[in-house]
N, C-alpha and C positions, 0 to 999 in steps of 0.2 A: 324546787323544780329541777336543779342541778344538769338539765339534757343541753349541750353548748351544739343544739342544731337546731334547725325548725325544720318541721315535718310538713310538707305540701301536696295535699289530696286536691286535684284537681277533676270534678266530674260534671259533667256538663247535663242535668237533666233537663227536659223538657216536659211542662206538666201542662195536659189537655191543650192540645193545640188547635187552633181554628180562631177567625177573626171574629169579632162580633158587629156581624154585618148592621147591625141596628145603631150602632154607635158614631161609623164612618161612614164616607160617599168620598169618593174620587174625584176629584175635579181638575183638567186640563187648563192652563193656564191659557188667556189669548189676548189678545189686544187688548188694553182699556180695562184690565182686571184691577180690583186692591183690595185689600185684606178688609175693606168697612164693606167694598160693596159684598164680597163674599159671603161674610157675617151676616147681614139683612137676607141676602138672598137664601140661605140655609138654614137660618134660625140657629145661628152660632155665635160664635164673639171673636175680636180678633185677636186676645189673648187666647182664647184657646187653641186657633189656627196656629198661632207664634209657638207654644206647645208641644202640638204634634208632630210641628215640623221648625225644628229648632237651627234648623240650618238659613230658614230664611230670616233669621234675624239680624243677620250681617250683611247681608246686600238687598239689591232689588226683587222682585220678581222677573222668573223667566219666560218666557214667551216657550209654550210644549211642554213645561213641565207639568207634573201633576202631584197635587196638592191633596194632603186628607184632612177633610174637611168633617170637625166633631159636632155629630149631633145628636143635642138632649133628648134623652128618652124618654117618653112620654111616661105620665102616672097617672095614677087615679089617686085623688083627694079627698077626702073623709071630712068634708067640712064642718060637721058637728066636733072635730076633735079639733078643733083649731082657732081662732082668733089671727082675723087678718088684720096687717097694721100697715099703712101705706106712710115711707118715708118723708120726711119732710126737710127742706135743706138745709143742708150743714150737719146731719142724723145720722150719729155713725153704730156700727153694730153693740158698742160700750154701751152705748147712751139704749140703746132698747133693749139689751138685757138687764140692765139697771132695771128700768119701769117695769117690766114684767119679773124679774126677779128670778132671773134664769144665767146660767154659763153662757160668754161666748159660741163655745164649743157647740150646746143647743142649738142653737141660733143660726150655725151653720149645716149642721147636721139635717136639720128642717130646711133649709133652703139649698138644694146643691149650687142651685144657679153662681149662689158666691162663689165656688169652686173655681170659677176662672176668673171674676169678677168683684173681689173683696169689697172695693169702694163703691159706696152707696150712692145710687142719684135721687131725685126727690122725684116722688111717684111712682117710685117700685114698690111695689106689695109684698109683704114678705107673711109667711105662715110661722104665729107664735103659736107652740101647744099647749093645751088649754089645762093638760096634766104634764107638768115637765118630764117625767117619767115616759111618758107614750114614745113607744120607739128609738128609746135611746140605747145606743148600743152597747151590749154585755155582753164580756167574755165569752168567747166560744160562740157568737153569733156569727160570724164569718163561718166557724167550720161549714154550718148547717145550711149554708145557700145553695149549693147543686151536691148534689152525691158525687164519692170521690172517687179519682181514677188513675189508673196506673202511669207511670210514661210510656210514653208511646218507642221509646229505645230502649234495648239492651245495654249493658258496660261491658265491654270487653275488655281484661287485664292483660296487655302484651307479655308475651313469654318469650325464652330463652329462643334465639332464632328468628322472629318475627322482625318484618319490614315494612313499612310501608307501601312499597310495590308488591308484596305478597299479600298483603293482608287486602290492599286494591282488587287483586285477581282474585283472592279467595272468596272477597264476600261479592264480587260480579261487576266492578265498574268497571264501565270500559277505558277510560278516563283516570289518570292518578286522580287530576285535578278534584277529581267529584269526590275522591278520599278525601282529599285537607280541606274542601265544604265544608265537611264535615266535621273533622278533627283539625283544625288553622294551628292550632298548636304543636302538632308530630311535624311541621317543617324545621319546626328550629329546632326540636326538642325531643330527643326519643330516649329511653331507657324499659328496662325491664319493670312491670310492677305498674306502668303508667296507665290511666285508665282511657280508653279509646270510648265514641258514640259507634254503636253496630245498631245498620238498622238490620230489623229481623223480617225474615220470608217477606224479600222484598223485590217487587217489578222493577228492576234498575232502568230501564227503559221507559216505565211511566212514570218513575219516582214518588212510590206510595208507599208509606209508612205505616205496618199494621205491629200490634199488640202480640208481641209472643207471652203465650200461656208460661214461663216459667221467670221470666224476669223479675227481676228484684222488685218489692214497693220501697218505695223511701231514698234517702241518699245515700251514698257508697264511700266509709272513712274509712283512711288506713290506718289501722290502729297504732298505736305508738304510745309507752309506758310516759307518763306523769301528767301533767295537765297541758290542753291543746287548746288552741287561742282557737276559737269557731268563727270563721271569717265568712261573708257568703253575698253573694252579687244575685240579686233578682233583679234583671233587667228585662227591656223587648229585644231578645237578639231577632224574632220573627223568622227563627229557624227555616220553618217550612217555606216560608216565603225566597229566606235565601238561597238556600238550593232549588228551588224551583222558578228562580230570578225573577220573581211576582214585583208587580210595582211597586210594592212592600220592601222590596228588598233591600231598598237605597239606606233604608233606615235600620237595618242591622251593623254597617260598620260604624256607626256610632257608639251602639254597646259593646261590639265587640274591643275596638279603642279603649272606651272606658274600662273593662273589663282585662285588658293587656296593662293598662296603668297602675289599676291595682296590682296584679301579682308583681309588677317592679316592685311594689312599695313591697310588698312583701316581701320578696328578695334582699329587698338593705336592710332589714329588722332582722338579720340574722345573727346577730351579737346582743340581741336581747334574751335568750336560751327558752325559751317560750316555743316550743313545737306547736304550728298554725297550721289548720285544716284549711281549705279552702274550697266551696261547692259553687257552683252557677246555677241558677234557673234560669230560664223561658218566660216573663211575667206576657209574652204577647201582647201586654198595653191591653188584656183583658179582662174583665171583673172573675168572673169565673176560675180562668187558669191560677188570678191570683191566688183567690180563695182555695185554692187546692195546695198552693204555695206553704200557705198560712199554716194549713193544717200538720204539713209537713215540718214546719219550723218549730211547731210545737213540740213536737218529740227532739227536731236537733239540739233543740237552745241555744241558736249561736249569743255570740257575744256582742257583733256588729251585724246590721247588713244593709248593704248598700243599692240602694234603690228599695219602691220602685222610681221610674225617670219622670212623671208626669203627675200631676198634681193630685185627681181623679183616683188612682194607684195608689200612691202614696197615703189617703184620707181613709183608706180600706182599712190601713192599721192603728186611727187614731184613737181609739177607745181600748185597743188590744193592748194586752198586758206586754207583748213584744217592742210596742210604740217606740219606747227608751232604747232600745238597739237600734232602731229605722233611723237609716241616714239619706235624706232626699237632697239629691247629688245638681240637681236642674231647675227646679220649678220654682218662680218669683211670688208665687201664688200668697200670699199674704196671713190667708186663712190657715196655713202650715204654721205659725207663728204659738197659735194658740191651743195647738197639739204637745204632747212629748216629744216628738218628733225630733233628731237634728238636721237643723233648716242650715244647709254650707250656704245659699245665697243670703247676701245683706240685703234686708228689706230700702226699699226705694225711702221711706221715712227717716231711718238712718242719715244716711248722706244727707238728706232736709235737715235735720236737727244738727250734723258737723256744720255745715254754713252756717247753720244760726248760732250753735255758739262761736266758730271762730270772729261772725263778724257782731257778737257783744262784746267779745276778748278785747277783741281790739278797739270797740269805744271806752272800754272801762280803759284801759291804759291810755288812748289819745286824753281820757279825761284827768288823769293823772300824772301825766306828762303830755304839755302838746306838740313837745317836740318830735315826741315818738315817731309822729307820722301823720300826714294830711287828710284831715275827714274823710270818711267817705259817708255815703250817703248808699242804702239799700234799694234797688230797681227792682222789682216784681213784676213780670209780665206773663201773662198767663188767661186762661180762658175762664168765663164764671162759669163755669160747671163741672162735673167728675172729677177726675181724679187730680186735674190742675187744680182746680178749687181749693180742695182738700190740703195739699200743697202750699199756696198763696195763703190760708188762714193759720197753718201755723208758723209759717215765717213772718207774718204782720203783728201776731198776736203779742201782745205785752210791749208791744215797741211805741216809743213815743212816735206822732207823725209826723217830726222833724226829721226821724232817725231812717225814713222811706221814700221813696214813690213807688205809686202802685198801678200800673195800667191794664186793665183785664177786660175783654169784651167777649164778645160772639163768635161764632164759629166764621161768620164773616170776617171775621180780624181786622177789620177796618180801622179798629185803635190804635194800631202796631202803625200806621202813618204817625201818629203823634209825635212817633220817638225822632224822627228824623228833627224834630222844631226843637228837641230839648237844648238847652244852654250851655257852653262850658266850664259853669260859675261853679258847678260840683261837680264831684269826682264819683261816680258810681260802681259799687259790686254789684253786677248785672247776675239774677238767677230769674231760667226761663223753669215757670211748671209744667213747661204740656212736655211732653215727648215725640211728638208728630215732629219728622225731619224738614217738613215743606214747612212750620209751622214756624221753627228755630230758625232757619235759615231768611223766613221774611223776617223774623223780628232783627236778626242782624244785617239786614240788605238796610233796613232803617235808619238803625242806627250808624250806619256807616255812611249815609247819604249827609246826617247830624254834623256839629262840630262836640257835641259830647264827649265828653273823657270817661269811658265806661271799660271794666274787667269783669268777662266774663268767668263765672263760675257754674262750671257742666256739672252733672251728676251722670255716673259711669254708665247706667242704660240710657241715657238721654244722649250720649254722643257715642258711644262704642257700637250698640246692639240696633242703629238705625240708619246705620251704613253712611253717616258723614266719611269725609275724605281727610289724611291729612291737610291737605293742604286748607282747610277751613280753620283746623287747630293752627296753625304757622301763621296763618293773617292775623287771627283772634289772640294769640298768645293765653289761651284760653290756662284755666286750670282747674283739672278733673279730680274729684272725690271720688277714690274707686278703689274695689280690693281686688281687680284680677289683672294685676298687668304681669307680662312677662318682660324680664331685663335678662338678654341674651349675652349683656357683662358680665352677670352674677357667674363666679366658679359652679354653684352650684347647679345652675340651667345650663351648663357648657357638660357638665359630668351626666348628666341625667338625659339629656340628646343621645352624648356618645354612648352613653351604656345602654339605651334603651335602641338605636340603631345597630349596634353587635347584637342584641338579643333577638329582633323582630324583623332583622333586615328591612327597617324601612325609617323615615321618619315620623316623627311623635304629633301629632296633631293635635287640634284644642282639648278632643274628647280623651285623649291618652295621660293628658297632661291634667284635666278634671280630674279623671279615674286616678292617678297618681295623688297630686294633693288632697284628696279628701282620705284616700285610703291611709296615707301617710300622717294624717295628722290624729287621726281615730287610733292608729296602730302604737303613735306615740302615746298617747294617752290614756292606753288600754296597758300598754307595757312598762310605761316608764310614768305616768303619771300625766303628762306635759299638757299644760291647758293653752297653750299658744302656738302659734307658727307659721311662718311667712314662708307658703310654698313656691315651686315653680311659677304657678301662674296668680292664685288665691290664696290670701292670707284668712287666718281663724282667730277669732277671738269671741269666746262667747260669755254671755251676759250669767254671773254668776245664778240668780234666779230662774235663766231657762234656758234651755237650747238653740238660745237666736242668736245666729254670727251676725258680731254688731264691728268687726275688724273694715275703717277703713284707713286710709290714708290718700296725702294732695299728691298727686302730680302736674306739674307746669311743662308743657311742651315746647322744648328746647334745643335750637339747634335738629330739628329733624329727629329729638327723640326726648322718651317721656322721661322727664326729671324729677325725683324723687325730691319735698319739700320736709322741713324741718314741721 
């Protein structure tokens, strides 16, 4: 390679733009709203609500806001090609493609509904195909879903003399501001050579976007002698919606964050002599746009590419030979597990199976030293059904029923009274399964009425992504199994603030700080080899057999801040 620079093509295409009204509906938030009743009323889920709008994952609902609310598009079913099988409990998608003798991956592929919903409840019906073959998806079947189409922009290369306020006046805004809509990057950043978005023969006034007849197909690199790392972000920047400040819009500075994160990381791998291309799409969070994406990818061959951001997106490239480049940066989605895919989220199972062996670790050593340390005794509380369930069986499982107690009822919760009667003659590791914040907080309003001596043990979406308060962690002296914390001690989150503050003139946000660790640990790994790494905010570590980031570690909440445990 020998070239001691890295070369950065920055171009921003937009492929087929337009929402697919059949997938979304708007919804104004108002009194009395939650994300269950939303779900029934739409024929949605509230993972996939949590999804589309990933901001509500950290607090409440607001009262005016408005919500995009995902809904499944209708099919028609070919029931002669199919065999219905109705779940039964405790039936998880292993165990029915065992009996039918088919891949996970089938299994899902025939049911999208798992798509936001991995875990099974008893009396779903699911469609096994009766030829495993029938509609599985081969190579090149993406291309072929709509006919392809050009971007809807021009690239304009700045030349010697050009400015931003010229280039403003030349192509008609009236407004600089509508130029860096456009182009957000010529504020910080200008040189010769750099590639601008021009829209072409355009009503500046109504802000329409039409097809000139000579523009480029495909994406736009700048050449550079030896070999060039192919980096490339397909994300929803939702483009058109952003300049056109659509209720859509909110959800562009998300990618655009992520999307700024990345090219930091890229920035520090410049002592790696690897010259890196770098392209964006437009994925719109639409099937379509993507597939045209897809098609496009196939001639770049990147090496990475990061996104798409939503689960639905990201499944479009599971059977594609590209799969093993797709890095899905966001989604909990479970059924990405069982793709090529790199899945940066730890599945919720993870953090289940670290409880369980830290807390066999530690009977096998109380049992071979009792000094070690004072029994405890295993609390299970959780709901009998979905995805608690699921949860509660494999933390009981194998365990003698000295080594438990197990309290699990109704959606009534009316068993969570129990906890307040329990004894202080044992010592308990308290793990709640459900994730419901009203749900954890009765089970601890219980036990605290108790004289119990119980330590809580959270799992990171179970207390981070459900908008508890500190001050819950400070009473509970809880301690969390999680891989995205950020430690504002670390040198390294102090360096990566200030550089990325000189660069972007602003501060770094969750989704900047995503776009940074994930691009950052790909770029090592791609360059230097590095199978590990404790970012900013998310740590990686992935399972030698697949693509599943299985990186967690404890924190204990300390003094008003999270404590890193041995």
């Amino acid at each position: 390679m020998g070239i001691k620079r890295i070369i950065i093509a920055i171009t921003f295409l937009s492929m087929s733009f337009g929402a697919n009204a059949q997938s979304e509906v708007e919804h104004t938030i108002v009194q009395g709203n939650t994300l269950f009743e939303l779900a029934k009323e739409y024929g949605s889920t509230v993972e996939a609500i949590y999804e589309a709008n990933p901001h509500i994952g950290v607090r409440s609902l607001v009262i005016g806001e408005t919500l995009l609310i995902p809904i499944p598009e209708k099919e028609s079913i070919d029931s002669s090609k199919y065999t219905f099988h109705t779940v039964r409990s405790f039936e998880s998608v292993f165990a029915i493609s065992n009996k039918y003798e088919l891949k996970d991956s089938t299994i899902y592929w025939h049911n999208p509904v798992l798509d936001n919903s991995p875990l099974l409840r008893a009396g779903q019906v699911l469609r096994i195909p009766k030829d495993p073959d029938f509609w599985r998806p081969k190579s090149g079947e993406f291309d072929m879903m709509v006919p392809q189409k050009k971007p809807h922009y021009s690239i304009y290369v700045v030349k010697p003399g050009d400015t931003p306020k010229s280039l403003s006046k030349a192509w008609g805004f009236s407004l600089i501001d509508e130029f860096y809509a456009l182009n957000p990057d010529a504020r910080d950043d200008w040189w010769v050579g750099m590639h601008l978005v021009r829209p072409v023969n355009v009503d500046v006034a109504k802000r329409t976007f039409n097809i000139s007849d000579n523009e480029q197909d495909g994406p736009v690199l700048i050449s550079s002698p030896g070999d060039t790392l192919k980096v490339v972000a397909a994300l929803p920047f939702f483009l058109q919606d952003y300049v056109h400040q659509s209720s859509k819009a909110s959800r562009s500075a998300m990618a655009f964050s992520f999307r700024q994160g990345i090219e930091f990381a890229i920035e520090e791998v410049r002592s790696s002599e690897v010259p890196i291309s770098f392209l964006s799409y437009d994925t719109y969070n639409n099937k379509d746009s993507l597939s045209s994406i897809i098609s496009t990818l196939e001639q770049v061959q990147p090496d990475v590419v990061f996104g798409p951001m939503y689960s639905s997106r990201v499944l479009q490239f599971k059977s594609h030979p590209l799969a093993s480049k797709v890095v899905s940066p966001l989604s909990k989605n479970s059924a990405l597990n069982s793709t090529p895919v790199w899945n940066s989220i730890v599945d919720e199972q993870v953090f289940v199976k670290a409880i369980k062996s830290d807390f066999l670790e530690r009977e096998t050593r109380h049992a071979m030293d009792s000094s070690f340390s004072k029994r405890t005794k295993l609390l299970v509380v959780g709901l009998n059904s979905g995805a608690s369930k699921v949860k509660t069986n494999f933390l009981v499982e194998g365990l003698d029923p000295k080594q438990y107690l197990l309290i699990e009822g109704d959606a009534s919760w009316t068993q969570n009274e129990s906890l307040g009667e329990l004894d202080s003659v044992a010592r308990y590791e308290l793990v709640i399964t459900d994730n419901d914040p009203a749900f954890v907080l009765d089970v601890l309003r219980n036990l605290r009425a108790g004289i119990a001596k119980y330590h809580w043990l959270a799992l990171e979406y179970q207390a981070f992504d459900n908008g508890l308060v500190s001050t819950v962690f400070q009473r509970e002296q809880v301690t969390v199994y999680t891989s995205a914390h950020i430690d504002y001690d670390q040198a390294l989150t102090q360096e990566f603030v200030a550089g990325f503050r000189a660069k972007f003139s602003r501060e770094p946000d969750r989704w900047a700080i995503e776009g940074y660790d994930n691009a950052m640990f790909h770029l090592l790994r791609l360059t230097q080899g590095q199978q590990q790494y404790r970012g900013i905010k998310k740590g990686y570590h992935y399972e030698s057999a697949s693509q599943r980031n299985t990186f967690v570690e404890r924190r204990s909440y300390e003094g008003l801040r999270w404590v890193l445990q041995p």
